[in-house]
C-alpha positions as CSV (number, residue, x, y, z in Angstrom):
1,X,298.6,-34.0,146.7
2,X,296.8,-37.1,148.1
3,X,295.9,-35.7,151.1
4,X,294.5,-32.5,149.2
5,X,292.8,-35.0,146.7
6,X,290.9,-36.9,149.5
7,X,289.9,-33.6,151.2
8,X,288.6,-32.0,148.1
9,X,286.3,-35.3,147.7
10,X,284.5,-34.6,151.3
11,X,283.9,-30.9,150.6
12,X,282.6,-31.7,147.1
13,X,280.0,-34.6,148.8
14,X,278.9,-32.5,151.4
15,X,277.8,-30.2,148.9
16,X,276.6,-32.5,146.0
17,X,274.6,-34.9,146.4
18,X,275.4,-37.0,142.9
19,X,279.1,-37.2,143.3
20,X,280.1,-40.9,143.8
21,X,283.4,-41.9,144.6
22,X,284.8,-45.7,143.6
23,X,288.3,-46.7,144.2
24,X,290.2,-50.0,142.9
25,X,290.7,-51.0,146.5
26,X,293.2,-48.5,147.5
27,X,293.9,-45.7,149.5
28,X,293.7,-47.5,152.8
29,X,293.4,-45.0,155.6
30,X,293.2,-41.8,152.8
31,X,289.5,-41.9,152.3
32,X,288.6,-42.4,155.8
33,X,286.5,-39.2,156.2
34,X,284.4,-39.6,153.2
35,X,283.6,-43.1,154.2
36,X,282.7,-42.2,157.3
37,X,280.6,-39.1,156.6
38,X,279.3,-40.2,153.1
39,X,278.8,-44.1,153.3
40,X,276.5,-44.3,150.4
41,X,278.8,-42.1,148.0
42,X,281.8,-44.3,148.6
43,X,282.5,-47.7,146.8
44,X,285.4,-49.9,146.7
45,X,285.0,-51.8,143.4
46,X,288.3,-54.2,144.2
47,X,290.9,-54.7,141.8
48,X,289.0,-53.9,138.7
49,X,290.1,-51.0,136.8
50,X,287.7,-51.7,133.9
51,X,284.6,-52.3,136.2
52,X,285.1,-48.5,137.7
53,X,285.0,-47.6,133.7
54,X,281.8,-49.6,133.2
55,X,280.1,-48.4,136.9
56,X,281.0,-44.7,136.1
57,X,279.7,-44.7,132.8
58,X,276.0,-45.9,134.2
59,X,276.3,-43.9,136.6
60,X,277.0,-41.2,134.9
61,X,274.4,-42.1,132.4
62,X,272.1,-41.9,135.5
63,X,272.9,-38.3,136.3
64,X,275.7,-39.2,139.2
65,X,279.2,-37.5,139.3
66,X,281.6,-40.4,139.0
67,X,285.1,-39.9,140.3
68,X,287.3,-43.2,139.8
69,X,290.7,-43.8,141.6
70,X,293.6,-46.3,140.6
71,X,297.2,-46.7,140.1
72,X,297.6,-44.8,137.1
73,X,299.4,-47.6,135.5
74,X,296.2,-49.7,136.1
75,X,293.5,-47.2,135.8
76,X,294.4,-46.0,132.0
77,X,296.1,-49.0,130.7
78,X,293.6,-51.6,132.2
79,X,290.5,-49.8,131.7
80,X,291.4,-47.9,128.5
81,X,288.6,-49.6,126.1
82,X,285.7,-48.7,128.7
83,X,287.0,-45.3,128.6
84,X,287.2,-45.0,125.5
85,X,283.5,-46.0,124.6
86,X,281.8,-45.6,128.0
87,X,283.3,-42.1,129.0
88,X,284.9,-40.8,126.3
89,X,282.5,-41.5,123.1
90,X,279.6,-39.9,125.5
91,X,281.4,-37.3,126.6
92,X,280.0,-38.0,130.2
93,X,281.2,-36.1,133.3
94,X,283.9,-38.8,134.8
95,X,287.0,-37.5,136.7
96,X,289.2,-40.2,136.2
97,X,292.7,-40.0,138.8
98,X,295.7,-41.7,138.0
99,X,297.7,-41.9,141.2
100,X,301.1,-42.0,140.8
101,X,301.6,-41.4,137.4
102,X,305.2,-40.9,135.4
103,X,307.5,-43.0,137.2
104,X,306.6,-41.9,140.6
105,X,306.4,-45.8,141.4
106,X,309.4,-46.5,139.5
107,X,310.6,-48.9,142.0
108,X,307.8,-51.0,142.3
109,X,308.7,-52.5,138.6
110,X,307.4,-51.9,135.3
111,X,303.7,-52.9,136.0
112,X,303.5,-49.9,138.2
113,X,305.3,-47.3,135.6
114,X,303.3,-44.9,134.0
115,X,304.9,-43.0,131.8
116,X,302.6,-43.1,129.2
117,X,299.2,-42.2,131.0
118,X,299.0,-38.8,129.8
119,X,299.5,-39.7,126.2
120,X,296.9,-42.6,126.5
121,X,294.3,-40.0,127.6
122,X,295.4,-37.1,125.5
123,X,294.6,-39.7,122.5
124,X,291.0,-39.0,123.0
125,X,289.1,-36.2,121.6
126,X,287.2,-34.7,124.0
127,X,288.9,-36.1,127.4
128,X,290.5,-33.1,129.6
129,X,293.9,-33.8,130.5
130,X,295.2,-32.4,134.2
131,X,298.4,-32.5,135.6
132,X,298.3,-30.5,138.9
133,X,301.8,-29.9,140.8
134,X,300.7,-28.8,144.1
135,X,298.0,-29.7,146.6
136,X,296.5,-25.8,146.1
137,X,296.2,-27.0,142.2
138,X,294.4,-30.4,143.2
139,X,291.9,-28.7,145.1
140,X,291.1,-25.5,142.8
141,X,291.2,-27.7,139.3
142,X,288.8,-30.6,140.8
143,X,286.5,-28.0,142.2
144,X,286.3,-26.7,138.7
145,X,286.1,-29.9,137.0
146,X,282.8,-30.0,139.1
147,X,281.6,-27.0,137.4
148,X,281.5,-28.2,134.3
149,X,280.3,-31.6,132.1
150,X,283.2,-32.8,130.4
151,X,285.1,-36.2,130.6
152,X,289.2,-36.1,132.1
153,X,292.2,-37.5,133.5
154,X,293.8,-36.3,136.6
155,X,297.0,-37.4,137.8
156,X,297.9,-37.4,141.6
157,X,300.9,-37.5,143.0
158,X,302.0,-39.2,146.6
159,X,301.9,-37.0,149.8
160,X,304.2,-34.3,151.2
161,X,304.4,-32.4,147.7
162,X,305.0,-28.9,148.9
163,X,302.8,-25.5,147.7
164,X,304.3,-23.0,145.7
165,X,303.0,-19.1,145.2
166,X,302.7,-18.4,141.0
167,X,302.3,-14.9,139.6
168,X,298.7,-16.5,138.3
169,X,295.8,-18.1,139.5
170,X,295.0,-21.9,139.4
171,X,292.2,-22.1,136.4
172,X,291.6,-24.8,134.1
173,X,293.1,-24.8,131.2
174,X,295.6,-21.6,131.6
175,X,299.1,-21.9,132.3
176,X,300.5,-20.2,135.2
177,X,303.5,-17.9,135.4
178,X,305.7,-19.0,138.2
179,X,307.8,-16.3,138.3
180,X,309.4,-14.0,135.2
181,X,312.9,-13.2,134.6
182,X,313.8,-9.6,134.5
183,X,315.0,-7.7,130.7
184,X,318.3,-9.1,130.3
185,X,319.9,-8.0,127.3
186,X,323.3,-9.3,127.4
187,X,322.5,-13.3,128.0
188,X,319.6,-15.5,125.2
189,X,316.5,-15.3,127.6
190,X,315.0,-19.0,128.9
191,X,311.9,-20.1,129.7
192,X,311.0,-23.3,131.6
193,X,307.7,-25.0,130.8
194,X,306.7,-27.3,133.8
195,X,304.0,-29.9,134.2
196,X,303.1,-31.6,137.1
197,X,305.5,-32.1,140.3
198,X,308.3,-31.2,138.4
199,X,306.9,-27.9,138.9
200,X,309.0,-27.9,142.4
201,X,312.1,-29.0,140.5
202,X,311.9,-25.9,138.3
203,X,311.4,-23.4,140.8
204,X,314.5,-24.9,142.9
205,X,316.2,-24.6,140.1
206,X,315.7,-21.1,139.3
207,X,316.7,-20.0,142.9
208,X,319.7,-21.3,142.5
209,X,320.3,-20.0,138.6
210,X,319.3,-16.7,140.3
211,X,322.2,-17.5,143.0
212,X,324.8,-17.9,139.8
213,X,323.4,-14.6,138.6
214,X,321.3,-16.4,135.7
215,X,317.8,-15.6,135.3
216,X,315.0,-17.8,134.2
217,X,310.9,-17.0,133.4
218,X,309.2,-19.7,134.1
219,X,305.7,-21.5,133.7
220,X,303.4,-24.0,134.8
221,X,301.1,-26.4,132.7
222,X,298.8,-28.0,134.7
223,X,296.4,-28.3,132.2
224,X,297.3,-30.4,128.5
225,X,294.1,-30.2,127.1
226,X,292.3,-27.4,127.1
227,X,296.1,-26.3,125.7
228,X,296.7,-22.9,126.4
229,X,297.9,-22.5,123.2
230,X,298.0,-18.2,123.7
231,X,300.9,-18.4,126.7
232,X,303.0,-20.7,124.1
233,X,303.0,-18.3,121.7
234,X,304.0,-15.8,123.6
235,X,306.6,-17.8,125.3
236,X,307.9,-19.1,122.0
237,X,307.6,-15.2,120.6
238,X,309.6,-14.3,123.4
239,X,312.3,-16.6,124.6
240,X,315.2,-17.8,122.6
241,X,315.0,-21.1,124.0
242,X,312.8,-23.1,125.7
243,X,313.0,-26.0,128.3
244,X,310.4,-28.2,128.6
245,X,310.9,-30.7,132.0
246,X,308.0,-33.4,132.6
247,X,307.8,-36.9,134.5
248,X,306.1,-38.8,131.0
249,X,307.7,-39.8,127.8
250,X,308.9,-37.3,124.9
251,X,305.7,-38.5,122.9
252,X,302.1,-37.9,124.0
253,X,302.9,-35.3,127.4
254,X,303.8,-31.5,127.7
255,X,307.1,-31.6,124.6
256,X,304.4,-33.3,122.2
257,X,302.0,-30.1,122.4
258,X,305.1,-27.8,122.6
259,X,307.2,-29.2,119.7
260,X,303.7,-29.7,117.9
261,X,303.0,-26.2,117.7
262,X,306.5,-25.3,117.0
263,X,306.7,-26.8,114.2
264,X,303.9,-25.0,112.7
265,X,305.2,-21.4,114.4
266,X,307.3,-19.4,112.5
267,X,309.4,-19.3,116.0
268,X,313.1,-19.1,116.1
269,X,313.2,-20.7,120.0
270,X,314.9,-23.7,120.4
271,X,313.3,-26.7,122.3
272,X,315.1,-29.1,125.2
273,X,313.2,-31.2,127.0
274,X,314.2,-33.1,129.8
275,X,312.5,-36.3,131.1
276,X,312.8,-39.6,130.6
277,X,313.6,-40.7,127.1
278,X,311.0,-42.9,125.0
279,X,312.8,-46.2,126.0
280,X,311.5,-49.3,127.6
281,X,313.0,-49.0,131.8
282,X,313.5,-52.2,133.7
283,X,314.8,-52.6,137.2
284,X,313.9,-51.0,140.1
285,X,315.6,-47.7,140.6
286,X,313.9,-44.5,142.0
287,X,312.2,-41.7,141.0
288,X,315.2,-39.9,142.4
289,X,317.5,-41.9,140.3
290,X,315.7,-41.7,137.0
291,X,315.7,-38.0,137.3
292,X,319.3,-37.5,138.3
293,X,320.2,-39.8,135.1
294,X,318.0,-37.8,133.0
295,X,318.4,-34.4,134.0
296,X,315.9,-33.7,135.3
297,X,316.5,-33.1,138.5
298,X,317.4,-29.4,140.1
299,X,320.7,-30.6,139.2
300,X,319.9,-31.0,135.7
301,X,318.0,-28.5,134.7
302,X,320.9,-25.7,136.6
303,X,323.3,-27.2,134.4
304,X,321.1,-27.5,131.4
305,X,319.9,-23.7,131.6
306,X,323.8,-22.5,132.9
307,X,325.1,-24.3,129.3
308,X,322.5,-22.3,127.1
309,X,323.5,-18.8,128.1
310,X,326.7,-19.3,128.2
């Protein structure tokens, strides 16, 4: 998703002449290109999360296209005042990236977990709230971010995440159907709700489900807010339980809207969610790790979806 993050920021400057990119001195090597073909759109701020708020917002104020890069740690606990009043309060058209959000830098220690980002963000009215899965969903959600005036948070992963084909398109603020399980009458139906890179877990999992003769519908949120609040209905209308899987903590990320709206449904589905639990993580283990111990890993979410239609 890095890779497709830095290439969508060249095709956007050769194209628009007020996009400004400003990272907190990182990405060495990533933002070569757009260095080299857009010097003057391309500023490395140092190791100042809250002066990218303060330099986005007047230059946003000045009719530039701010996007601002850090450690998502860093960039929405460090800056999230400047944000909140610069950005936020004006509404103004920042695309703020958190890279690495969740616990995807688990191992560097708990200055570099994240697993609150979303939830910071999603605190604001307003802000847009994007968790993309795939390189493909990068590219298509930031070129429509472009489109449009709004404030919001995107979270990037690292590189290598692989591309996945979806029954739907990519579009802002609409869930995508990964794939649907067939009529089954004889087994309770399942859905998986995905957001972000666990996207790949899902649909892993689900091959193998299929394998055990299990069968699994299954969608993707890349976008929290907008909430595409129509495909949970239906999915909640539909399934007899629901499995929500996310990198982030139970409060604030995808269970939050889900169980949120649940509990003003008149919906019989039952909620799971698996991800890491709303507890303070120290150490240095994985990402791996944390997702095998809780379950929600292929490994877990097989077992979890096996043990509900049994």
């Amino acid at each position: 998703m890095r890779r497709a993050f830095s290439d969508t920021l060249v095709e956007v400057a050769d194209v628009n002449d007020k996009m400004v990119f400003l990272t907190g001195d990182l990405g060495f090597e990533v933002f070569t290109e757009l260095e080299k073909k857009h010097p003057t759109k391309y500023i490395n701020a140092g190791i100042a999360e809250a002066q990218l708020a303060m330099c986005a917002t007047g230059l946003a104020l000045s009719g530039f296209r701010p996007v601002i890069y850090s450690i998502a740690s860093f960039m929405t606990g460090r800056a999230f005042e400047l944000i909140r009043t610069g950005i936020n309060y004006q509404q103004l058209p920042v695309l703020i990236i958190g890279a690495g959000g969740g616990y995807t830098y688990a191992n560097s220690g708990v200055t570099h977990h994240a697993a609150e980002d979303l939830g910071l963000m999603q605190l604001m009215p307003g802000m847009q709230i994007i968790n993309p899965g795939s390189p493909s969903e990068v590219r298509e959600l930031m070129l429509q971010f472009f489109e449009q005036d709004k404030p919001a948070y995107m979270r990037v992963g690292r590189f290598g995440e692989p591309e996945y084909t979806a029954k739907d398109p990519i579009i802002l603020g609409k869930a995508r159907l990964v794939s649907e399980a067939k009529k089954q009458v004889s087994k309770p139906s399942v859905a998986l709700l995905s957001t972000g890179d666990t996207v790949i877990s899902c649909i892993e999992a689900n091959k193998l489900l299929k394998e055990q003769g299990f069968d699994v519908t299954h969608y993707q949120y890349h976008s929290l807010s907008p909430f595409d609040v129509k495909t949970l209905e239906q999915v909640l209308s539909n399934y007899d339980h629901v499995i929500v899987v996310e990198d982030h903590f139970p409060i604030g990320g995808l269970y939050s809207q889900v169980s949120s709206f649940h509990a003003g449904s008149n919906s019989s589905a039952k909620l799971t969610r698996l991800g890491p639990p709303h507890e303070l993580l120290f150490g240095e283990p994985s990402i791996a790790q944390l997702r095998e111990q809780f379950s929600y890993d292929v490994s877990g979410i097989v077992s979890t979806c096996m043990a509900l239609q049994r």
